[in-house]
C-alpha positions as CSV (number, residue, x, y, z in Angstrom):
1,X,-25.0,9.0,11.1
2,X,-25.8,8.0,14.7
3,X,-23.7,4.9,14.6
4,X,-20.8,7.5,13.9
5,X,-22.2,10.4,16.4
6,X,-22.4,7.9,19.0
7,X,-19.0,6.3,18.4
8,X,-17.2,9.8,18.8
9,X,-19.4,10.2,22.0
10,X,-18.3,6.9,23.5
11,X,-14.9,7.5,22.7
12,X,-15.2,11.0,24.3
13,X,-17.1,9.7,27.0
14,X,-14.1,6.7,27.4
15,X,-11.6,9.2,27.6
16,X,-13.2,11.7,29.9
17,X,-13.7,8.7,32.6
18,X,-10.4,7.5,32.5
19,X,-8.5,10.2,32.5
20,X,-9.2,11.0,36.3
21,X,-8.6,7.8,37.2
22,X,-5.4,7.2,35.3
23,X,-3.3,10.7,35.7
24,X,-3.3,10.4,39.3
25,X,-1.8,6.8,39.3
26,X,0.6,7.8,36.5
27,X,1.5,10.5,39.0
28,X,1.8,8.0,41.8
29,X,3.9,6.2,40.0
30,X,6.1,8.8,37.9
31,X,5.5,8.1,35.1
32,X,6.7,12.2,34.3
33,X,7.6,13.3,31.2
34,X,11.6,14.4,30.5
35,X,12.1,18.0,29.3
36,X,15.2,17.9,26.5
37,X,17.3,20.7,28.1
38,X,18.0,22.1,24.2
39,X,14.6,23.0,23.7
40,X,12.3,26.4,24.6
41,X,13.2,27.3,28.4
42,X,9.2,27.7,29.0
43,X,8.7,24.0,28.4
44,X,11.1,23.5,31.4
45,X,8.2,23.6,33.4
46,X,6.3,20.9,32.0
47,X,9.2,18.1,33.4
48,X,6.9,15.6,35.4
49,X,3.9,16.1,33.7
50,X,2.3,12.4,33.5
51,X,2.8,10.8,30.2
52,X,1.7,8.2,28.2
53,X,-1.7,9.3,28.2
54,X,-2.4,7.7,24.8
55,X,-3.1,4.4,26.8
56,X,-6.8,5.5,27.7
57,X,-7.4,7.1,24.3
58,X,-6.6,4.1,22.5
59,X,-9.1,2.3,24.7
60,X,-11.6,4.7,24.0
61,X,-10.8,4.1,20.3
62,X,-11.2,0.7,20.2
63,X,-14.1,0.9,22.9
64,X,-16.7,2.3,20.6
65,X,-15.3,1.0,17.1
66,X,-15.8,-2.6,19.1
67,X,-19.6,-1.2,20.1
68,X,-20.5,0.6,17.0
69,X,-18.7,-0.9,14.4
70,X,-19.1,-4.2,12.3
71,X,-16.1,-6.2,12.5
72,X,-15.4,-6.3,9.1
73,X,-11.6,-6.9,7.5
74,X,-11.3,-3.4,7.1
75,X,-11.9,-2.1,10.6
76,X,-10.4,-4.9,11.8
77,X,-7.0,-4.0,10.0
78,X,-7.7,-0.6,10.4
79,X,-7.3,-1.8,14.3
80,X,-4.5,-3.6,13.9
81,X,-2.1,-0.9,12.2
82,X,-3.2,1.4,15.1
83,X,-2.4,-0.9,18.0
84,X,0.5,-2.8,16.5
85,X,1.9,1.6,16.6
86,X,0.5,1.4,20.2
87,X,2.7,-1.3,21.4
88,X,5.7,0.1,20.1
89,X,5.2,3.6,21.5
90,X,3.9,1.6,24.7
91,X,7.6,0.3,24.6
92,X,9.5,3.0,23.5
93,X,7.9,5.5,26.5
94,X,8.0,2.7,29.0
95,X,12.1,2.7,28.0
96,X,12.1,6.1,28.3
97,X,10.2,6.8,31.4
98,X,10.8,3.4,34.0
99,X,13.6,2.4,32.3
100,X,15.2,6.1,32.4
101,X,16.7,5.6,28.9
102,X,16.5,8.6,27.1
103,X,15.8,8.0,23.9
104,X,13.9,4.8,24.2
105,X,13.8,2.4,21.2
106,X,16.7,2.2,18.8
107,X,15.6,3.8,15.7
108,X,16.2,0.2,13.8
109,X,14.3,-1.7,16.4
110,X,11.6,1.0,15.7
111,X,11.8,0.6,11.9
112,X,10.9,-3.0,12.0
113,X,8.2,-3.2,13.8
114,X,6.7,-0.5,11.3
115,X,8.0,-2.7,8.4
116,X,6.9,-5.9,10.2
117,X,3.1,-4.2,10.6
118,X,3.5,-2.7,7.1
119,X,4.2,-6.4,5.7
120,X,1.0,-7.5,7.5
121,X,-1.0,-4.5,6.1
122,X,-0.1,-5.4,2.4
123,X,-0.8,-9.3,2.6
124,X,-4.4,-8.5,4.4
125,X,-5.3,-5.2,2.3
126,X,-4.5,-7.5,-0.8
127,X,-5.3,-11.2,0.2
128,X,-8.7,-10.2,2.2
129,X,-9.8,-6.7,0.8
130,X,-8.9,-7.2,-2.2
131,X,-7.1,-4.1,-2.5
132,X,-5.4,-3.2,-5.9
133,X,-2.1,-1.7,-6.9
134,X,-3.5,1.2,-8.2
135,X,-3.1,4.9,-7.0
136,X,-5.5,7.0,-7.5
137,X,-4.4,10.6,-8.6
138,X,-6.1,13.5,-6.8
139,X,-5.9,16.3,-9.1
140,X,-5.8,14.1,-12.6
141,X,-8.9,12.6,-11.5
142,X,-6.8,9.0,-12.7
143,X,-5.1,6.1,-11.5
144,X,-1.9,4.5,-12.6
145,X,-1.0,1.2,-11.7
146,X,2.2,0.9,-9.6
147,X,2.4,-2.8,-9.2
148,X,4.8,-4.1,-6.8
149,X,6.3,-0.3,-5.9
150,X,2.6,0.2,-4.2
151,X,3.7,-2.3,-1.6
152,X,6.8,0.5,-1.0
153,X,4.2,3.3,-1.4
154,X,2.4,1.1,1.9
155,X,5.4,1.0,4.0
156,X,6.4,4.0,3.4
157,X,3.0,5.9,4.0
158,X,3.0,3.8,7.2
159,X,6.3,5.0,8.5
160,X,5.9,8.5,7.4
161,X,2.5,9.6,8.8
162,X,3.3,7.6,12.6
163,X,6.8,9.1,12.4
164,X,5.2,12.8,11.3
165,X,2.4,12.7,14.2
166,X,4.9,11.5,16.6
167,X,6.6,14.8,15.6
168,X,3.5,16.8,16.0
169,X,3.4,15.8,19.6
170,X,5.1,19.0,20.9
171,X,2.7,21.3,22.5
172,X,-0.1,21.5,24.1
173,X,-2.6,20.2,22.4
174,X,-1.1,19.9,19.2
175,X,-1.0,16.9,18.0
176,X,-4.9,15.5,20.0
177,X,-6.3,19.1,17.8
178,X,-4.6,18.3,14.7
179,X,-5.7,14.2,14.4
180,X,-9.1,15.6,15.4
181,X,-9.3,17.5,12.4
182,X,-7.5,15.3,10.3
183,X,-9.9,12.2,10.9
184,X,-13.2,14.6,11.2
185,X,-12.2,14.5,7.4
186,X,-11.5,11.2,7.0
187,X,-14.3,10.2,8.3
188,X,-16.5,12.6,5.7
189,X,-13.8,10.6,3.1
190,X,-15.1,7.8,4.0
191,X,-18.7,8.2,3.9
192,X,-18.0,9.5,0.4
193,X,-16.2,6.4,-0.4
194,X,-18.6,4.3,0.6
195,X,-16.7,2.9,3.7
196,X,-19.2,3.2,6.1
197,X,-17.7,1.2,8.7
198,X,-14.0,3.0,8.5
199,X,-16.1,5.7,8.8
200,X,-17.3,4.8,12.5
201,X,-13.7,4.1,13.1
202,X,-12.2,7.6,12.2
203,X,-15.2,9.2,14.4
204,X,-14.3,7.5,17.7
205,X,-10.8,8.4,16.9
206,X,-12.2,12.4,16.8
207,X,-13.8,11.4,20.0
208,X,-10.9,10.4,21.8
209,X,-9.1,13.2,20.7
210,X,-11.7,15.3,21.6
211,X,-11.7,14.1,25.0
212,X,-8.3,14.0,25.5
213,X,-8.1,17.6,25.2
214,X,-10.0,18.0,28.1
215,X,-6.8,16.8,30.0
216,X,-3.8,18.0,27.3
217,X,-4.9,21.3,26.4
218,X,-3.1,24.3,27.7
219,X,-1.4,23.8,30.2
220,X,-1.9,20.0,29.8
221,X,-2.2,18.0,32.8
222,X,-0.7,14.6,30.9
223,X,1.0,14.1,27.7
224,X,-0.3,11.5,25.1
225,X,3.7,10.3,24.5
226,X,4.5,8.3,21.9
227,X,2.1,5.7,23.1
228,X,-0.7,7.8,21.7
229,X,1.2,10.0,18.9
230,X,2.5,6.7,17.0
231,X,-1.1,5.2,17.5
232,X,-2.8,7.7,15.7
233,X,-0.6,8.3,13.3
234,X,-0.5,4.3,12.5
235,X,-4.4,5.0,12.4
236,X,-4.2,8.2,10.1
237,X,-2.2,6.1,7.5
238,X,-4.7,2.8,8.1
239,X,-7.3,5.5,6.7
240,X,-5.2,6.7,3.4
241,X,-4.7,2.9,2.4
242,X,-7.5,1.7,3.3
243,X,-9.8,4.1,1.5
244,X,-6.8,3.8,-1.5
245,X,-6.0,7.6,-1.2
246,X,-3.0,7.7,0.1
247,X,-1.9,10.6,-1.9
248,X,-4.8,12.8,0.1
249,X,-2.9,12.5,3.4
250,X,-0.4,14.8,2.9
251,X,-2.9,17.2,1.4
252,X,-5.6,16.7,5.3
253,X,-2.2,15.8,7.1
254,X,-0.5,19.6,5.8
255,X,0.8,20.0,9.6
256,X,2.1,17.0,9.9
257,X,4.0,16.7,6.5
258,X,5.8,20.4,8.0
259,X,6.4,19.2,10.9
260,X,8.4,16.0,9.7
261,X,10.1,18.3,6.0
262,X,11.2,20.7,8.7
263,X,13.1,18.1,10.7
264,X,14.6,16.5,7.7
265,X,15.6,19.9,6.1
266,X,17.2,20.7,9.4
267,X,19.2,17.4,9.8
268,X,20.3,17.8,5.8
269,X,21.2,21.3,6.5
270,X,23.0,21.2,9.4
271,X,24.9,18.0,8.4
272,X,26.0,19.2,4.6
273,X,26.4,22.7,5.8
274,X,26.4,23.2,9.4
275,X,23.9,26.0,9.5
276,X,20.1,25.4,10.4
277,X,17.3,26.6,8.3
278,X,14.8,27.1,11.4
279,X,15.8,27.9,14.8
280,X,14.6,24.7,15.9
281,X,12.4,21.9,14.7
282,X,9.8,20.1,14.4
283,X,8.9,23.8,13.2
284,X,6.3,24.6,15.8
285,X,9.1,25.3,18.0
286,X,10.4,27.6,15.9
287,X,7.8,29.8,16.1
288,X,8.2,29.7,19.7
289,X,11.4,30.8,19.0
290,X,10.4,33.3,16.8
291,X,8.2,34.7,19.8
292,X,4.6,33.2,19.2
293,X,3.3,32.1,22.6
294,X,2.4,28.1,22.4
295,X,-1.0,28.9,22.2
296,X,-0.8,31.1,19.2
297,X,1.2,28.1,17.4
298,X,-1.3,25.3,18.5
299,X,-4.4,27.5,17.1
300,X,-2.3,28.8,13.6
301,X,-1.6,24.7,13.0
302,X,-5.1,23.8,14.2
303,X,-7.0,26.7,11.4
304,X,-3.9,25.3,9.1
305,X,-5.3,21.7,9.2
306,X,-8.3,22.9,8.9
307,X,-8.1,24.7,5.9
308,X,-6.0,21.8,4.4
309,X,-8.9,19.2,5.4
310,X,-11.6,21.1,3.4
311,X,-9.3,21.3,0.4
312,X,-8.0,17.7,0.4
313,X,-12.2,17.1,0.8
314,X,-12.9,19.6,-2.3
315,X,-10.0,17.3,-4.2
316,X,-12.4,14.4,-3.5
317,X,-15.4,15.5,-4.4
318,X,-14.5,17.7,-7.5
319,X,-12.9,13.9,-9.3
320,X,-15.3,11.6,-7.4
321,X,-17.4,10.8,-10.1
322,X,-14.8,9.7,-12.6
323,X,-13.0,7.2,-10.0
324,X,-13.7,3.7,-9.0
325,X,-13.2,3.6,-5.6
């Protein structure tokens, strides 16, 4: 238990000492954030705001899993899927903010470096780790053996939960609350699970978070961009596979899973029918809409992921003895 107190403290402490240091030069050099003029009018106000702030959570991430950690396969893959995310949301914000292209990396270009990490994933989870094609079923208690389709399950677990934080990454706070509480309980998974060392991994990741609230809370002096938002959520799905529960992240991820449904059910709506279903999405700005102030929103999601953590824990525990893990 110290090794994973003090790993979330390093991160923290990572975070916290960087983050003065680096918002001024982002500043300095304007690195601001673009306000999309379709969205709420209040969030006009937050054009400039220094982005890319997931560059010094990242390095408190991998900071104290290098100092805490034993650099096993695991963690070391675990590392992996989260920075190979890093460097594409490096790229895609860089695009975006010195570049002055809008929408940064095409959505294909995007797509295969997920696919491209996802193919490494597979051949080290399997090769190395020794990880099977099973999938474990929550509620059943069971597994079934998917054979070559788990190596789709991967990729797409890989896409979908960097794609769904990235959504997340809307207010103030949001996303840095929501991966806190979402790897606080992925880190108590993998104590359960015996992976001890993922474990140590998932706290400095709660750390950083932590920390980084400290700058992106309400009213957030940086944004993490999609430099941090892809990053974690490359790291939330490197702690589903890699613990071989994939079918638990939806249940600890709840937030995230609305927040991406709401944008495909808004796109299928609109396209099919031309109506939309929420006034805007990802759904937290709907709510905005709807009148909630942004605080109100990021607290609702935070208790939300909360409550959805402790049950996808209860899931665990309640079948734990009759699984293999």
């Amino acid at each position: 238990m110290l090794q994973i107190l003090s790993a979330a403290l390093i991160a923290a402490a990572v975070v916290l000492i960087l983050g003065p240091i680096l918002i001024p030069l982002l500043h300095r050099l304007k690195f601001g954030q673009s306000i999309r003029a379709e969205g709420p009018a209040s969030h006009q106000k937050k054009s400039g705001t220094p982005t890319m702030g997931g560059i010094f959570m990242i390095a408190g991430i991998v900071i104290a899993t290098a100092i805490r950690a034993e650099w096993t396969a695991e963690v070391l893959l675990a590392l992996f899927i989260t920075l190979g995310h890093f460097v594409l949301g490096f790229l895609d914000d860089y695009i975006k903010v010195v570049k002055k292209r809008n929408l940064g990396l095409k959505a294909r270009q995007k797509l295969l470096g997920q696919i491209i990490i996802a193919a490494v994933t597979i051949y080290f989870a399997t090769t190395k780790l020794g990880i099977e094609t099973t999938l474990w079923l929550p509620v059943a208690g069971d597994t079934v053996d998917l054979g070559a389709l788990y190596y789709v399950l991967v990729l797409l677990v890989i896409v979908g939960a960097s794609n769904a934080v990235n959504l997340t990454d809307g207010l103030d706070g949001l996303a840095s609350g929501c991966m806190a509480i979402a790897a606080s309980c992925y880190c108590a998974i993998c104590l359960i699970t015996n992976h001890t060392e993922l474990a140590i991994f998932c706290a400095a990741i709660v750390g950083a978070c932590i920390g980084f609230l400290r700058f992106n809370f309400h009213p957030a002096k940086i944004f993490m961009g999609d430099t941090g938002s892809l990053a974690l959520g490359g790291a939330f799905a490197a702690m589903g596979i890699l613990t071989h529960t994939e079918l638990l992240l939806p249940v600890v991820g709840l937030i995230f899973v609305c927040e991406a449904l709401s944008v495909i059910i808004q796109v299928i709506s609109f396209q099919t029918t031309g109506k939309r279903v929420f006034k805007m999405s990802p759904i937290h700005h709907h709510f905005e809409l709807s009148g909630w102030s942004e605080l109100k929103v990021v607290f609702v999601f935070w208790s939300v992921g909360l409550i959805s953590g402790v049950i996808g824990l209860m899931m665990l525990t309640s079948v734990m003895a009759s699984v293999n893990f």
